[in-house]
VMD Tcl script that builds the backbone (N, CA, C; Angstrom):
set m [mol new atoms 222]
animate dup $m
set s [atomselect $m all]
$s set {name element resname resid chain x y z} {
  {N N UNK 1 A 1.903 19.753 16.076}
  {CA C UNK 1 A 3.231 19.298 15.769}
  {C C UNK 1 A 3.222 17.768 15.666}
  {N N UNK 2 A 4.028 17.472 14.557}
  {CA C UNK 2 A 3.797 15.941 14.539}
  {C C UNK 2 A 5.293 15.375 14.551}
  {N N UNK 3 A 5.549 13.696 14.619}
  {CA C UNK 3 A 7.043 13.391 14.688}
  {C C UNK 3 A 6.808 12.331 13.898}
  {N N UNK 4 A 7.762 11.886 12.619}
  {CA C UNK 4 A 7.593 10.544 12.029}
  {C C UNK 4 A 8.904 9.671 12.177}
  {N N UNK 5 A 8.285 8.497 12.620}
  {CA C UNK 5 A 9.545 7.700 13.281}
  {C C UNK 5 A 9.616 6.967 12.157}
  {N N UNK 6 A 10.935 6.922 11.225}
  {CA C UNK 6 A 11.165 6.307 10.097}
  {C C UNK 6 A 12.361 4.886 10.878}
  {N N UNK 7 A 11.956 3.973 10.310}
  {CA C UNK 7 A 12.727 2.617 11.487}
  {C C UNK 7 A 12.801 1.875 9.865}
  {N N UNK 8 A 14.276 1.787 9.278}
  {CA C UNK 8 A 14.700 0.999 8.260}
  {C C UNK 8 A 14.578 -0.412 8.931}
  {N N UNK 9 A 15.128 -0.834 9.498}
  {CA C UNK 9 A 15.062 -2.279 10.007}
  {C C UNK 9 A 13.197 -2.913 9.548}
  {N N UNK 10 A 12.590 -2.311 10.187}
  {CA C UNK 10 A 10.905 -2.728 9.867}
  {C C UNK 10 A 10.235 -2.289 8.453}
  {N N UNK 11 A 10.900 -1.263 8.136}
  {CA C UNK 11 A 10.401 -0.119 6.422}
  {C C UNK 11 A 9.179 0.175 7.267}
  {N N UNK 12 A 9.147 0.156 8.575}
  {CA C UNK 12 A 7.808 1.517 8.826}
  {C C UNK 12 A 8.022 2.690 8.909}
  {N N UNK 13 A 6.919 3.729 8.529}
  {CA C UNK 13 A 7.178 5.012 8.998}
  {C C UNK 13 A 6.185 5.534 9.457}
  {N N UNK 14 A 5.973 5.801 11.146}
  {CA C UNK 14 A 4.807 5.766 12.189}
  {C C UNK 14 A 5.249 7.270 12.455}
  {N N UNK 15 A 3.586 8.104 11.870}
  {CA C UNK 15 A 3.397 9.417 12.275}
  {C C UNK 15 A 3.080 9.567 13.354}
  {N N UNK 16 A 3.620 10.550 14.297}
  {CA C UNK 16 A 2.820 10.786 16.088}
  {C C UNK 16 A 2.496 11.939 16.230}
  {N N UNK 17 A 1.729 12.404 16.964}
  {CA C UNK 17 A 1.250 13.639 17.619}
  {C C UNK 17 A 2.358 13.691 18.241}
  {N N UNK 18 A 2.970 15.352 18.794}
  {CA C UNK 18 A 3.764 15.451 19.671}
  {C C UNK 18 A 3.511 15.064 20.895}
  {N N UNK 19 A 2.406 14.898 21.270}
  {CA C UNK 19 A 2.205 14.602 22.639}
  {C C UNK 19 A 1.515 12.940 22.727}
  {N N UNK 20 A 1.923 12.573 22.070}
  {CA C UNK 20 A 1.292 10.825 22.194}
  {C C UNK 20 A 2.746 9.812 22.808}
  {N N UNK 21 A 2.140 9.186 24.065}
  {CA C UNK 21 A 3.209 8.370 24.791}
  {C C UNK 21 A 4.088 7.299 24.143}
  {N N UNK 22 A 3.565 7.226 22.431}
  {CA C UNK 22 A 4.850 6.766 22.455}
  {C C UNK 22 A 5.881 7.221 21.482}
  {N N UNK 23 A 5.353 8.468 21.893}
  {CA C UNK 23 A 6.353 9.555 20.825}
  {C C UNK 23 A 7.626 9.865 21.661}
  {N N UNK 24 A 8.836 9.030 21.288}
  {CA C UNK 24 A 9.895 9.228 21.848}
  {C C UNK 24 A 11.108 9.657 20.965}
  {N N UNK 25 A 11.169 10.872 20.774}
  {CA C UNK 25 A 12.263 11.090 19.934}
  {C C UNK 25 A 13.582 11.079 20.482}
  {N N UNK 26 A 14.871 10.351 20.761}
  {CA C UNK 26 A 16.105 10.694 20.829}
  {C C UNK 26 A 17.038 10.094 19.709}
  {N N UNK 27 A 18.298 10.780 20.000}
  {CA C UNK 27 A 19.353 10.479 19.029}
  {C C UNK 27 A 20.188 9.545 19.392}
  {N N UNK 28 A 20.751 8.571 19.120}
  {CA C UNK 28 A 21.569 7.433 19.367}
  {C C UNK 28 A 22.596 7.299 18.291}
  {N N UNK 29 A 23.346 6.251 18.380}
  {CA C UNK 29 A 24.790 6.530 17.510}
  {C C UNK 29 A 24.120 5.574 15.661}
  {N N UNK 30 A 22.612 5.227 16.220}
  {CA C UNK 30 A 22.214 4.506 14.826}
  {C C UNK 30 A 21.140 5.451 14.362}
  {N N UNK 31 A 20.608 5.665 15.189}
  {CA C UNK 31 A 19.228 6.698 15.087}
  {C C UNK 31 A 19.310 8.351 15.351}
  {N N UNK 32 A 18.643 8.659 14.733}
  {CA C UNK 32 A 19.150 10.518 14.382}
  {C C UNK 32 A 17.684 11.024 15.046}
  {N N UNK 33 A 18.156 12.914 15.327}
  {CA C UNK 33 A 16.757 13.475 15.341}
  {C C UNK 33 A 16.791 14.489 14.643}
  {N N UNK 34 A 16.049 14.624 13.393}
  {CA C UNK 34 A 16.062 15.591 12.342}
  {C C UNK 34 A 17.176 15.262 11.297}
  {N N UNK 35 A 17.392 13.876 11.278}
  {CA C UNK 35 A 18.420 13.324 10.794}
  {C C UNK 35 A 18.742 11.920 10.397}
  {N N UNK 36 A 18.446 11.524 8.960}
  {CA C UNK 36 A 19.191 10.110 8.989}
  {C C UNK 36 A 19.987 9.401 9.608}
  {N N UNK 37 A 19.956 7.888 9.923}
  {CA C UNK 37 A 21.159 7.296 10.405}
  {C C UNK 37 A 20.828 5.917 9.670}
  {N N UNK 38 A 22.030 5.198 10.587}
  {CA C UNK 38 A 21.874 3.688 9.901}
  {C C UNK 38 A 20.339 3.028 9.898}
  {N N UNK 39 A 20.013 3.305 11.125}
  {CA C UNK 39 A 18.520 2.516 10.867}
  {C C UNK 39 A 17.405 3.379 10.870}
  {N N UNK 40 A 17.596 4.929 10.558}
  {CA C UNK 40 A 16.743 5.905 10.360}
  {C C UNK 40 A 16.433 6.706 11.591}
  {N N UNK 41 A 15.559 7.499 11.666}
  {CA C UNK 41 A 15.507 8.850 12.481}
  {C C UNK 41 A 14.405 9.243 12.978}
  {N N UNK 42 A 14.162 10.222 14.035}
  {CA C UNK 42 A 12.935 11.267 14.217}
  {C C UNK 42 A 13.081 12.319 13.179}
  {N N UNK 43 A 12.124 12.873 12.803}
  {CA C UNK 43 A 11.451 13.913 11.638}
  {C C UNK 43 A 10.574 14.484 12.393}
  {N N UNK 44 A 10.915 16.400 12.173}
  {CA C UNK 44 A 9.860 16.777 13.169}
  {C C UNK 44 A 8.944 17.942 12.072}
  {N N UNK 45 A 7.647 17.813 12.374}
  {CA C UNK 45 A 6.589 18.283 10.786}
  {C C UNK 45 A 5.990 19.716 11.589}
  {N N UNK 46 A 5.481 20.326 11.062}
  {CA C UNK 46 A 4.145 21.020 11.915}
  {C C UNK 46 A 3.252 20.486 11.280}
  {N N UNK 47 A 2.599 19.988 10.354}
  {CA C UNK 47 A 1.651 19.562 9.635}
  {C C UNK 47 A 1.563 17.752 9.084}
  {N N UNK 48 A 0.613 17.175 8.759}
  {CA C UNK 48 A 0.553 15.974 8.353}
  {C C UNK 48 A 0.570 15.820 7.340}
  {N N UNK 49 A 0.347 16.550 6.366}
  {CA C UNK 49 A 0.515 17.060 5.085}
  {C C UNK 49 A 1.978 16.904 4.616}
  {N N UNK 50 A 2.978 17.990 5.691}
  {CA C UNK 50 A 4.293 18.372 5.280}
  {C C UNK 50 A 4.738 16.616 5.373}
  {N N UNK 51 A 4.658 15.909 6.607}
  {CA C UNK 51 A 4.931 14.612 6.670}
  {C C UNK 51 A 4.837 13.757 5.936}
  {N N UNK 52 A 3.757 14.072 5.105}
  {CA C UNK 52 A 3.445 12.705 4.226}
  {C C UNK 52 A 4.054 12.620 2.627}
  {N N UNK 53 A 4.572 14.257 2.978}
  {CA C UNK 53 A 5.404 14.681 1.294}
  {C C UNK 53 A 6.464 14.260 0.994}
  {N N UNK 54 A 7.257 14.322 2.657}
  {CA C UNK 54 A 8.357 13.551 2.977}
  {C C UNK 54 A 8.440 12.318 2.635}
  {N N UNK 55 A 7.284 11.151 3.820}
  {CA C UNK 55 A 7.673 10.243 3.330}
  {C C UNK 55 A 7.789 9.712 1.948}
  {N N UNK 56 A 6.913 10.060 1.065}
  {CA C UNK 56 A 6.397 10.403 -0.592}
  {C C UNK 56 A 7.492 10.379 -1.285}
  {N N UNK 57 A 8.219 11.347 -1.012}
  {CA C UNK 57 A 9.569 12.112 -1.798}
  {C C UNK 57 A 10.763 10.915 -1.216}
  {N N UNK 58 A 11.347 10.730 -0.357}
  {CA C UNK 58 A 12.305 9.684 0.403}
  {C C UNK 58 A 12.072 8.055 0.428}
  {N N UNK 59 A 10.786 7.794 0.377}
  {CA C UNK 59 A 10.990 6.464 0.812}
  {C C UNK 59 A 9.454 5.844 0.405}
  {N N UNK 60 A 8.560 5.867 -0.831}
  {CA C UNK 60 A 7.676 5.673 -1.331}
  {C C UNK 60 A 7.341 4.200 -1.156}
  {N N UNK 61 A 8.340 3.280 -1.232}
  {CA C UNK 61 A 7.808 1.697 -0.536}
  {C C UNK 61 A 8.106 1.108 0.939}
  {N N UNK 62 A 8.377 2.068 1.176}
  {CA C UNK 62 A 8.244 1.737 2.980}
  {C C UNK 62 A 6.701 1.847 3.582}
  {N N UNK 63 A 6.529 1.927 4.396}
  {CA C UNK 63 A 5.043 1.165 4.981}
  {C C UNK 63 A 4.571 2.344 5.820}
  {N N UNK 64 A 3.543 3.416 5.505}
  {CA C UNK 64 A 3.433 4.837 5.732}
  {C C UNK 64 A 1.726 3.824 6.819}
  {N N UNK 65 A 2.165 4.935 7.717}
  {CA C UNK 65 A 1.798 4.321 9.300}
  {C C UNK 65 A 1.475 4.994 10.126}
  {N N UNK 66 A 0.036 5.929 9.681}
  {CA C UNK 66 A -0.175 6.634 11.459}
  {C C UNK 66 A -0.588 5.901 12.600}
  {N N UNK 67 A 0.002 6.477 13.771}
  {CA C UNK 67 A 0.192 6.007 15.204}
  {C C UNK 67 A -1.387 5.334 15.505}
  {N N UNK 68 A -1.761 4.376 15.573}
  {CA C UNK 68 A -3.180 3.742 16.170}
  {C C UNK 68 A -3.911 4.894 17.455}
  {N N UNK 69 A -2.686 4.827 18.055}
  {CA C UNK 69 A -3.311 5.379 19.717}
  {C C UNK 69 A -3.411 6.763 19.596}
  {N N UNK 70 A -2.566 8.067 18.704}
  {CA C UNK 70 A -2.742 9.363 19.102}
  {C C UNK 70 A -3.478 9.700 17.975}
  {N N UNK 71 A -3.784 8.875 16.834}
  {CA C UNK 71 A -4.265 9.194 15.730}
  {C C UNK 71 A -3.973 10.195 14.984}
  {N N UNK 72 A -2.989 10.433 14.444}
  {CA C UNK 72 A -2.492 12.145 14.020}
  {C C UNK 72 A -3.215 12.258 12.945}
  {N N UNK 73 A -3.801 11.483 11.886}
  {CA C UNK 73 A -4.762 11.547 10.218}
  {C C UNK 73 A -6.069 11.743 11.221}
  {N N UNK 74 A -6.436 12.378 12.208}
  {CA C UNK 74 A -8.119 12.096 12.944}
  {C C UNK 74 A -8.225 14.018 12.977}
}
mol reanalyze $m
mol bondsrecalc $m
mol representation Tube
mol addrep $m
């Protein structure tokens, strides 16, 4: 299971393993989970594949970013 933290403010979009510490998904009144917001959202994938179609399809010049530390592309 993977989570992609899409953060408009930076145009990153950092793929995580579900279980990597700094995979923190919650919802806030700017930030969504499974859900757009003002400054973007958690996205939840089973695959890295499905993730990367997403970002592909939505947001092609934003800055596509797997996590350094849980390595989800390994």
């Amino acid at each position: 299971m993977f989570w992609l933290n899409v953060d408009h403010p930076t145009t990153i979009w950092k793929l995580h393993r579900a279980d990597c510490v700094y995979c923190k998904p919650s919802d806030s009144t700017r930030k969504g989970v499974n859900t757009m917001k003002e400054e973007g959202g958690w996205f939840k994938f089973k695959t890295y594949a499905e993730a990367h179609e997403f970002y592909k399809k939505t947001k092609p010049r934003a800055v596509w970013q797997p996590c350094k530390i849980c390595k989800p592309d390994a």
